[in-house]
C-alpha positions as CSV (number, residue, x, y, z in Angstrom):
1,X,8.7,12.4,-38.7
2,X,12.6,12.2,-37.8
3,X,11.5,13.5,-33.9
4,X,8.9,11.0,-33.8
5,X,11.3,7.9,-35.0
6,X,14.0,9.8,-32.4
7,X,11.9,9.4,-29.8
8,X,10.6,6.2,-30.4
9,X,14.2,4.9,-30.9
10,X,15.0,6.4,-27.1
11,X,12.1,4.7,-25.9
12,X,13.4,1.1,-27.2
13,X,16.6,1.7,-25.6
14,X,15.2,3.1,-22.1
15,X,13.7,-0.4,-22.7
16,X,16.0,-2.8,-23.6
17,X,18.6,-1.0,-20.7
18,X,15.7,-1.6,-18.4
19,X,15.8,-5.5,-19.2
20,X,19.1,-5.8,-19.0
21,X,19.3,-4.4,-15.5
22,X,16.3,-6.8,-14.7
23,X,18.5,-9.5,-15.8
24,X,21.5,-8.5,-14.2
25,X,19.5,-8.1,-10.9
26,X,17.8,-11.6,-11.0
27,X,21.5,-12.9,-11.9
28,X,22.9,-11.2,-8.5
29,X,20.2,-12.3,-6.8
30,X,21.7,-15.9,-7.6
31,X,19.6,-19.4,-6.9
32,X,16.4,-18.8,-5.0
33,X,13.4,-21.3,-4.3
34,X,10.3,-21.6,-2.1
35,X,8.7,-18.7,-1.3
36,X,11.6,-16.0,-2.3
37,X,11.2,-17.9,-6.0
38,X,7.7,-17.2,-5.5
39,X,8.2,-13.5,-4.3
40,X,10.4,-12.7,-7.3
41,X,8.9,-12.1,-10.1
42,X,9.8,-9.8,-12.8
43,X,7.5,-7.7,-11.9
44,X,8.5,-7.8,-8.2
45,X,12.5,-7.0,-9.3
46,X,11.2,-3.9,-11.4
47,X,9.6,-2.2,-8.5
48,X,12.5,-2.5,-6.4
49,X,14.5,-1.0,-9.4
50,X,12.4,1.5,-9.8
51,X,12.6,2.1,-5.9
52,X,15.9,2.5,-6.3
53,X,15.8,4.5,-9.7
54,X,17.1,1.5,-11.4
55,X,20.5,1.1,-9.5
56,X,21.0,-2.6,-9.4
57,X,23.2,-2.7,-6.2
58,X,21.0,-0.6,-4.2
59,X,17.6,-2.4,-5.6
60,X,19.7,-5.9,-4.8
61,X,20.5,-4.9,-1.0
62,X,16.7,-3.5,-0.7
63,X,15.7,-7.1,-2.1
64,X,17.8,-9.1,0.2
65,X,16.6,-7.4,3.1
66,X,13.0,-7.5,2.4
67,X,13.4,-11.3,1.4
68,X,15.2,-11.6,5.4
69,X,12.3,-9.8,6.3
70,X,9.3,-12.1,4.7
71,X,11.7,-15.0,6.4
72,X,11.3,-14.1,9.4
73,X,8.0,-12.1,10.3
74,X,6.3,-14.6,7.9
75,X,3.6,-12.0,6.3
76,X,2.1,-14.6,4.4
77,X,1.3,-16.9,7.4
78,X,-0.6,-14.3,9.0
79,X,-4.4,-14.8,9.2
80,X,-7.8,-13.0,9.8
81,X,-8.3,-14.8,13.1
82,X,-4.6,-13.5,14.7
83,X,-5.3,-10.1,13.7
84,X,-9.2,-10.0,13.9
85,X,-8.9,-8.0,17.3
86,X,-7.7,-5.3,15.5
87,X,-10.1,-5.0,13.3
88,X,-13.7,-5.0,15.3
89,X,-14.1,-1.4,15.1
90,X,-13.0,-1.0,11.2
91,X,-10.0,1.3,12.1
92,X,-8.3,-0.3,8.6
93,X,-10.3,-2.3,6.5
94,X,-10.8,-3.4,2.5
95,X,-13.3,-1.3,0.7
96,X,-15.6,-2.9,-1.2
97,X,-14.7,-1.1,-4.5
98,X,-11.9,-0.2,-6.6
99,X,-10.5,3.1,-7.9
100,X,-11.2,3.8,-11.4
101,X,-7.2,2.0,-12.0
102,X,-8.7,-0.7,-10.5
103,X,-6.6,-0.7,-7.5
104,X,-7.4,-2.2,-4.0
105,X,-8.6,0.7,-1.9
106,X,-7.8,0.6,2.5
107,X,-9.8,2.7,4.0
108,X,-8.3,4.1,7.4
109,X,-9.9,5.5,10.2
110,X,-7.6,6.4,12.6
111,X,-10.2,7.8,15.3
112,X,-11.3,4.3,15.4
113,X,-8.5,3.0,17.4
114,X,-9.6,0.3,20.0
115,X,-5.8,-1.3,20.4
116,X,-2.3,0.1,22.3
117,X,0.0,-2.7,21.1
118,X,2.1,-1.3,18.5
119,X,2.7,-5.1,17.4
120,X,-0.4,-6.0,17.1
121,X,-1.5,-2.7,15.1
122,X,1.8,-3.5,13.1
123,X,1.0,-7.0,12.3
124,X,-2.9,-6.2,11.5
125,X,-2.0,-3.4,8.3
126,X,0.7,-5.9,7.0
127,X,-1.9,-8.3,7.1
128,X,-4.4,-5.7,4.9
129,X,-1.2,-4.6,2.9
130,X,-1.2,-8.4,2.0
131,X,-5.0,-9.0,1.1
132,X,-5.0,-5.8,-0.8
133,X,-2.3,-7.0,-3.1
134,X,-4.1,-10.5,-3.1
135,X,-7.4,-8.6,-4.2
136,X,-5.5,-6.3,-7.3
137,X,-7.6,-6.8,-10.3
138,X,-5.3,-8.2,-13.5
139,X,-3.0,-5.9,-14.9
140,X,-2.3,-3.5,-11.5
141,X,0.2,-4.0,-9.4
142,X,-0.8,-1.0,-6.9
143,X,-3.5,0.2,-4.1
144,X,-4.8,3.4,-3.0
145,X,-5.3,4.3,0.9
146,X,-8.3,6.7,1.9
147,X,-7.9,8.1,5.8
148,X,-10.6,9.3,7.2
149,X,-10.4,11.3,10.5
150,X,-14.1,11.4,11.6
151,X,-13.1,11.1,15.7
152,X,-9.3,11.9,15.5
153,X,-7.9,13.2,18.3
154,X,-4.4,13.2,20.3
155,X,-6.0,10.9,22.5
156,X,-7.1,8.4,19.5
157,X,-4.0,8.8,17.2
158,X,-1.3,5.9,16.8
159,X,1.9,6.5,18.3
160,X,4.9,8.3,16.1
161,X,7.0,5.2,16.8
162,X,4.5,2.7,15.3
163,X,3.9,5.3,12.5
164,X,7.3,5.4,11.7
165,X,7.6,1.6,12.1
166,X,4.5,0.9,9.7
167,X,5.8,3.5,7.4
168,X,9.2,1.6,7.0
169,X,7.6,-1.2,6.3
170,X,5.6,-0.1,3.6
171,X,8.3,2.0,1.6
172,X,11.1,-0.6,2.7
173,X,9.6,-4.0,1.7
174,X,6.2,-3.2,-0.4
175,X,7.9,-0.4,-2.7
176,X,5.6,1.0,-5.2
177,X,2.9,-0.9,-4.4
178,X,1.3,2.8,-2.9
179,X,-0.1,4.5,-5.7
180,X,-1.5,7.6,-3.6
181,X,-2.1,8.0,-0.2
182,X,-5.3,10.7,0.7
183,X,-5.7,11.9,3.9
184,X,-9.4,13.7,3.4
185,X,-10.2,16.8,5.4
186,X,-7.4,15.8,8.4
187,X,-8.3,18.4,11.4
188,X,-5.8,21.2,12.1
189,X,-4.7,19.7,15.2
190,X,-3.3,17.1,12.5
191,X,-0.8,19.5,11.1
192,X,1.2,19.0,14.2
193,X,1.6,15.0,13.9
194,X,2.2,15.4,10.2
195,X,5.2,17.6,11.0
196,X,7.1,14.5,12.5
197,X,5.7,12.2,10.5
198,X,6.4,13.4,7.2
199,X,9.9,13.2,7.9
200,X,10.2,9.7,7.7
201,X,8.8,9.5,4.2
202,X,11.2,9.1,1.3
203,X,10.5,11.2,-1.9
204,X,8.6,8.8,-3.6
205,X,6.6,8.5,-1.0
206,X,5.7,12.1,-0.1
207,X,4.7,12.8,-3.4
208,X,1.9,10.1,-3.6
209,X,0.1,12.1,-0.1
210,X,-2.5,14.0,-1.3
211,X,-4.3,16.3,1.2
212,X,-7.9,16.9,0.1
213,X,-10.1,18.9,1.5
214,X,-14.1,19.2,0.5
215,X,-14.1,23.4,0.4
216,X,-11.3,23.1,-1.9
217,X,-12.1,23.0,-5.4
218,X,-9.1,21.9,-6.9
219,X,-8.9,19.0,-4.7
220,X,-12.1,17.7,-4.8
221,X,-11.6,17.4,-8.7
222,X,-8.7,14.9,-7.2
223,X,-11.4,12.9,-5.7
224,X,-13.5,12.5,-9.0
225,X,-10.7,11.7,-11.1
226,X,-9.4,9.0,-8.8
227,X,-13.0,7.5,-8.1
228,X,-16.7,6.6,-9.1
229,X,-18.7,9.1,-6.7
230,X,-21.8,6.3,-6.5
231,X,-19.3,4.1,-4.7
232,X,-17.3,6.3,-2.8
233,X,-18.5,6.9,0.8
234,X,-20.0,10.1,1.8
235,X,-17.0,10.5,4.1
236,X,-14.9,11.1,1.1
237,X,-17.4,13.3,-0.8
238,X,-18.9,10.5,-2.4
239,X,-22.8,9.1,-2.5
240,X,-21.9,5.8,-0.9
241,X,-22.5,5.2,3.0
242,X,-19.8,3.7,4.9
243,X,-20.9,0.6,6.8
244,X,-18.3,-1.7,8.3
245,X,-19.6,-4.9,9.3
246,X,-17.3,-7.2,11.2
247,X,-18.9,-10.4,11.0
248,X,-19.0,-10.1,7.2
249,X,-15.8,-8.5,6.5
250,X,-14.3,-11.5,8.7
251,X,-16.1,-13.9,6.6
252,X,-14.7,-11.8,3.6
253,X,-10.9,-12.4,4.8
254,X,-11.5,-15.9,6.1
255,X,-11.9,-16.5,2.8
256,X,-9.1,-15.1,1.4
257,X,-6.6,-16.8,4.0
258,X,-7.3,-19.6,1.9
259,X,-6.7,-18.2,-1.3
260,X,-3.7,-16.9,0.3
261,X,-2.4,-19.9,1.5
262,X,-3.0,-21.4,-2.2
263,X,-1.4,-18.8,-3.5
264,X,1.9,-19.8,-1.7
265,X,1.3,-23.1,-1.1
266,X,1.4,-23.2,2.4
């Protein structure tokens, strides 16, 4: 009983040190309106704490920078028909189903490349970063991405300079908003791309990629824990066929631009 009212007294003072460093962020962060009062939520501050394993300078100059960033490349403003381009093949698109968290899943298909502008690729998964977050069900904060490599090649792959770019991105101004990243049976030639790549990834990061592979046991059981097999597409190991239509998924995000621009009162 004395353990038990131990550790339940720690846990009230992890707690109430954790709010105080959310308060003595928000006060650093001094006046804000528009859209940065928009961004920062409580919730919003705590992830960047946590980024930044709850060091308030370090989660205050992450903050900053990401709040420069929205101000000037605008995420927010982008919509389905700037992007749309990008998207006609389904190389990154919104899965129609959530993970058993309920978090927005991406699916990725990166042997469905049709573009070579590294912008353009860049601005298209900021734009599906944003409508996954839009899409979170109540209560999560976070989304799962599913690659699959059906057609990968050298030939097909995206440049190490825009996977670097889109990587810093994601860990610099969406931090932990990734909840696991699964590259599914990746081809060996892979293993050479991942070599560079995965040096670009911060901790955090690299410990939310999860290789699976269908012959493995132990990762497959990854796959079942994480989702319903009668949704997930047989590409994954699931029972589901994966079907991207671009006329319907278009409607699908028209759609959300205007929640979107609701949603920030554009």
């Amino acid at each position: 009983m004395f353990f038990r009212r131990q550790s339940h007294n720690h846990e009230e003072d992890d707690s109430s040190q954790r709010d105080a460093k959310l308060s003595e962020l928000r006060a650093a962060l001094g006046p804000l309106s528009g859209r940065s009062l928009r961004y920062c939520t409580d919730a919003c501050l705590k992830r960047y704490l946590e980024a930044r394993n709850w060091n308030v300078d370090k989660a205050k100059k992450m903050l900053e920078e990401t709040l420069n960033w929205r101000a000037t490349y605008k995420p927010e403003e982008i919509r389905w028909h700037e992007v749309a381009h990008e998207g006609e093949t389904g190389k990154v698109s919104r899965a129609d189903f959530h993970d058993q968290f309920g978090r927005t899943v991406l699916i990725m298909r990166p042997g469905m490349q049709n573009t070579k502008s590294a912008e353009n690729n860049i601005r298209h998964i900021v734009y599906l970063i944003e409508n996954a977050l839009l899409n979170l069900r109540e209560g999560q904060e976070q989304m799962s991405w599913l690659i699959d490599f059906t057609g990968w090649s050298i030939n097909t792959h995206v440049p190490v300079k825009t996977a670097r770019d889109i990587l810093y991105i994601l860990q610099n101004h969406y931090p932990e908003r990734l909840a696991i990243c699964i590259p599914y049976n990746p081809p060996r030639i892979f293993e050479a791309f991942w070599k560079v790549v995965k040096y670009f990834l911060d901790p955090k990061t690299f410990q939310k990629v999860k290789f699976v592979y269908p012959k493995n046991k132990e990762s497959v059981e990854v796959m079942k824990s994480l989702f319903d097999v009668e949704n997930l597409p047989s590409e994954f190991g699931g029972k589901a066929t994966l079907k991207y239509d671009h006329v319907e998924f278009s409607r699908m995000m028209e759609e959300d631009d205007l929640k979107t621009a609701s949603y920030w009162g554009i």
